[in-house]
C-alpha positions as CSV (number, residue, x, y, z in Angstrom):
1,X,5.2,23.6,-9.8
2,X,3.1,20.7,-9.1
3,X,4.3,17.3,-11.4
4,X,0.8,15.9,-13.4
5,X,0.2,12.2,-13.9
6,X,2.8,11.1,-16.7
7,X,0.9,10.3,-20.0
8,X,2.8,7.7,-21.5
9,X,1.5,4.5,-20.0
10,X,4.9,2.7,-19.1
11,X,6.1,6.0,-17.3
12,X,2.7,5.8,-15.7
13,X,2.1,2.6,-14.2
14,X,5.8,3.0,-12.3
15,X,4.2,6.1,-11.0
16,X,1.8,4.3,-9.5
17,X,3.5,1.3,-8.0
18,X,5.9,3.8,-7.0
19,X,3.3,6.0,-5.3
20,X,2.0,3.0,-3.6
21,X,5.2,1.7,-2.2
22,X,5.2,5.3,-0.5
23,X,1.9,4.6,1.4
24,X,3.2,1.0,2.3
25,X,6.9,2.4,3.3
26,X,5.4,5.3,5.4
27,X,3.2,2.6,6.9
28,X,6.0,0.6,7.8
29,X,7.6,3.7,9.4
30,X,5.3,4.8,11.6
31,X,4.2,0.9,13.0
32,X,8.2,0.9,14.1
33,X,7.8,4.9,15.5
34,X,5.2,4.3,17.4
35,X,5.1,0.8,18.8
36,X,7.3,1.5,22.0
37,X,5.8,4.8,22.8
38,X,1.7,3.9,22.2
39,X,-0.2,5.3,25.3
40,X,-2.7,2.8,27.1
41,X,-5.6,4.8,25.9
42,X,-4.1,4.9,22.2
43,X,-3.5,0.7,21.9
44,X,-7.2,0.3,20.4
45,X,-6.5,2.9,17.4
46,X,-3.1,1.9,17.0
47,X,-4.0,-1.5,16.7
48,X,-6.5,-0.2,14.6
49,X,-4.4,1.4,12.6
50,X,-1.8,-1.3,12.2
51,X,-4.5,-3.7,10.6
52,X,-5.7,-1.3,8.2
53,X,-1.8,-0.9,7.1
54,X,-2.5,-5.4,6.8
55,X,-5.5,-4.7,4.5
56,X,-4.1,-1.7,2.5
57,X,-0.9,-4.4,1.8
58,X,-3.2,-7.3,1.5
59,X,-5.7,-5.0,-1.4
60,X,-2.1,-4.4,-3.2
61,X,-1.0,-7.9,-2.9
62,X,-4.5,-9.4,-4.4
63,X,-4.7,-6.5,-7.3
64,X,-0.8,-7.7,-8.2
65,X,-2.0,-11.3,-8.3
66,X,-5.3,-10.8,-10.3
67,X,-4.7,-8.2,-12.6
68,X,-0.6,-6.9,-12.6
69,X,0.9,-10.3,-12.5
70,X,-1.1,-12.4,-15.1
71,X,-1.1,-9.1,-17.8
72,X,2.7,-8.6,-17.5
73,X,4.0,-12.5,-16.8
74,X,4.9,-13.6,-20.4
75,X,7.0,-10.7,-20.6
76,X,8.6,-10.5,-16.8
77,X,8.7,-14.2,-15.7
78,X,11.7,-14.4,-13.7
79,X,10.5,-10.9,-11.6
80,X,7.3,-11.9,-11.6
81,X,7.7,-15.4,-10.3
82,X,9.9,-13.7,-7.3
83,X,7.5,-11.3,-6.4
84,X,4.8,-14.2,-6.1
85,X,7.0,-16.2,-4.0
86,X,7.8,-13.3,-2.0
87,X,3.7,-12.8,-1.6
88,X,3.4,-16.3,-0.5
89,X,5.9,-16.0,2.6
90,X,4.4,-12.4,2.9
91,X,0.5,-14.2,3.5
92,X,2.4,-16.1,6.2
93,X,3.8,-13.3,8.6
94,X,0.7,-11.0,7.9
95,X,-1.4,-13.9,8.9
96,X,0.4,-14.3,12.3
97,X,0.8,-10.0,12.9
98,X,-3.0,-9.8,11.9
99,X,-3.8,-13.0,14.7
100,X,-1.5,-10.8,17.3
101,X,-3.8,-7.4,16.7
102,X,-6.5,-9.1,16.6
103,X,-6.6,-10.7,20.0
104,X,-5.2,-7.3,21.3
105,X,-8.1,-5.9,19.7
106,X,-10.1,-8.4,21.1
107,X,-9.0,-8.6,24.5
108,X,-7.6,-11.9,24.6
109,X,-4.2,-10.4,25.0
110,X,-2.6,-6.9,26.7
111,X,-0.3,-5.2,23.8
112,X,3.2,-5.4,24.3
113,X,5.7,-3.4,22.1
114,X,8.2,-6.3,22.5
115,X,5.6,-8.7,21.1
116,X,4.1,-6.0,18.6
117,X,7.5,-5.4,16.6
118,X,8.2,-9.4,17.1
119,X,5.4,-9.7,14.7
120,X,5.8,-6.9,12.9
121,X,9.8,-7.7,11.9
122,X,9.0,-10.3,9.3
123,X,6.4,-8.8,7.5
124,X,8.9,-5.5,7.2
125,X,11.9,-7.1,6.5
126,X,10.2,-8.5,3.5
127,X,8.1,-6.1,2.2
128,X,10.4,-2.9,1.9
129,X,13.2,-5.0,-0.6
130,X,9.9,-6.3,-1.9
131,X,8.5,-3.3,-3.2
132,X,12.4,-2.1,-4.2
133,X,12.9,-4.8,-6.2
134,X,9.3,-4.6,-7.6
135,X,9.9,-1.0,-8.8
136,X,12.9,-1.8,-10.8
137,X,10.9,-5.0,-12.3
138,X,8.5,-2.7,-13.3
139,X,10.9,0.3,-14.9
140,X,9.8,1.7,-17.9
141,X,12.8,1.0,-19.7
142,X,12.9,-2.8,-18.7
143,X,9.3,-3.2,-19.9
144,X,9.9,-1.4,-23.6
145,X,12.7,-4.2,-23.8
146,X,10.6,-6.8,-22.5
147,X,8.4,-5.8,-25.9
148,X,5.3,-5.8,-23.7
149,X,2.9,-3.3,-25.7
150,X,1.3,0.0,-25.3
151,X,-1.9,-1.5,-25.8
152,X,-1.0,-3.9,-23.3
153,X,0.0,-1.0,-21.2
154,X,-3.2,0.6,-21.7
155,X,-5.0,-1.8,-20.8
156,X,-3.7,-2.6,-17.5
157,X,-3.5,0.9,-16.1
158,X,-7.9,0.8,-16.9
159,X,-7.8,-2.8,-15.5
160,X,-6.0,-1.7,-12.4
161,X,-8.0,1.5,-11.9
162,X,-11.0,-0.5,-11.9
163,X,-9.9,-2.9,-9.3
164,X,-8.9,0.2,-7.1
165,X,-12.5,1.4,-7.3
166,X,-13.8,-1.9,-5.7
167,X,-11.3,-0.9,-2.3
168,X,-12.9,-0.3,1.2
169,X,-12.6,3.4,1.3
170,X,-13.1,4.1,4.4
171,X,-10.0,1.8,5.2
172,X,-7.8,1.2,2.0
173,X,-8.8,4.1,0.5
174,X,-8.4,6.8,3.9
175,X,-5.1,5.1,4.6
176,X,-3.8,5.7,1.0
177,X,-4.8,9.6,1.6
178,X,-3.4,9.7,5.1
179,X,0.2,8.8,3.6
180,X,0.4,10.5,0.4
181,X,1.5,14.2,0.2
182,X,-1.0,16.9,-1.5
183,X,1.1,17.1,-4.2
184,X,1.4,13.3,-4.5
185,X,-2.2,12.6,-4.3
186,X,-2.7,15.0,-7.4
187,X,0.1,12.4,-9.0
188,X,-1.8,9.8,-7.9
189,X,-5.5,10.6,-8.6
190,X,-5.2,13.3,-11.3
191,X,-6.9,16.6,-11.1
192,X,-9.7,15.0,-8.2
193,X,-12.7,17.1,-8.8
194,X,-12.6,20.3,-5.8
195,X,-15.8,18.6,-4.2
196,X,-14.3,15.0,-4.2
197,X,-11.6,16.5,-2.6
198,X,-12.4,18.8,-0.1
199,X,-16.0,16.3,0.8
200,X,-15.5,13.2,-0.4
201,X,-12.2,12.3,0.7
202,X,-12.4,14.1,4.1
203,X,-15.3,11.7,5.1
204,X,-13.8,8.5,4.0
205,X,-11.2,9.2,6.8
206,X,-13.6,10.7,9.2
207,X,-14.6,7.6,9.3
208,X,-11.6,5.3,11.8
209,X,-10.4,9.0,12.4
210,X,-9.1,7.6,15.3
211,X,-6.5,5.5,13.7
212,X,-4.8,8.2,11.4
213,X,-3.4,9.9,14.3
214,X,-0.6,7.6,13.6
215,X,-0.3,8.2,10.0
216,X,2.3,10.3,8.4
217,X,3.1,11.3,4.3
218,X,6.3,12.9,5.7
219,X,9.6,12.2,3.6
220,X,11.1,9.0,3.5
């Protein structure tokens, strides 16, 4: 049987980071799979593909900063203040892998996989203990002994859901459906409306289609 959004709203904000760090993992995954073994006629989607994963992380990154972050810092300081840091060097190495794809992209360089997962090691090797160590931050548990609030808790989760409705669907949006299982996108969305679903969602990734050929919600 199918697992519904968790209704308590500590148990349901971990659900969503976590559910996000899957995306972002899988992401991760399939940028190492795939860089040594891209076809010449598949560089311009992968590419493509490979700076939506920059955006999806970047959309995460700012939502953290702007709403996450400044809700839950009185009560999580020391995590907190790691996580920005880690953000900071993050900006860095996703500014220099976003330069590389763009001048593939652009045709100011030929893709290499040598110089592809050059770029691509930093911003990896940062992110996945990033999001580990943001998960346990974030545990339920730690945050009821923290004493942040339900209502702060509340709160957040519509503060947050608002910020995700402002996303680019057809890039942040499709590439958060591309790497979530069914299952996990009814954890993630709720019970999405049959027409939502089987229309709506279908057409935000019609739209780079191209790109999702990479994409993958298989296990971790």
């Amino acid at each position: 049987m199918a697992r519904t959004p968790a209704s308590d709203p500590f148990e349901r904000l971990h659900e969503i980071v976590v559910l996000t760090h899957h995306v972002l993992r899988r992401g991760c995954r399939q940028m190492v799979d795939n860089a040594s073994t891209v076809k010449d006629a598949d560089v311009q989607p992968f590419v493509g593909y490979s700076l939506a994963f920059l955006t999806t992380l970047k959309e995460h990154h700012d939502q953290e900063e702007t709403v996450l972050f400044p809700t839950l810092h009185d009560s999580v300081q020391v995590g907190i203040d790691a996580r920005h840091e880690e953000h900071v060097q993050l900006a860095k190495f996703m500014g220099d892998f976003k330069d590389y794809l763009e001048s593939v992209r652009d045709g100011q360089k030929t893709y290499a996989a040598s110089e592809y997962l050059a770029q691509l090691q930093p911003v990896k090797d940062l992110v996945l203990p990033h999001v580990t160590a943001e998960e346990g931050d974030l545990e339920p548990e730690n945050l009821r002994k923290l004493k942040v609030s339900e209502e702060t808790m509340v709160k957040l989760l519509a503060d947050m859901a608002a910020a995700g409705k402002a996303s680019d669907r057809t890039v942040v949006l499709a590439f958060t459906i591309m790497h979530l299982t069914q299952d996990e996108k009814t954890l993630f969305w709720g019970k999405v409306p049959f027409v939502i679903r089987d229309y709506v969602f279908p057409l935000y990734t019609w739209w780079n289609s191209s790109f999702w050929k990479f994409a993958s919600s298989s296990s971790l």
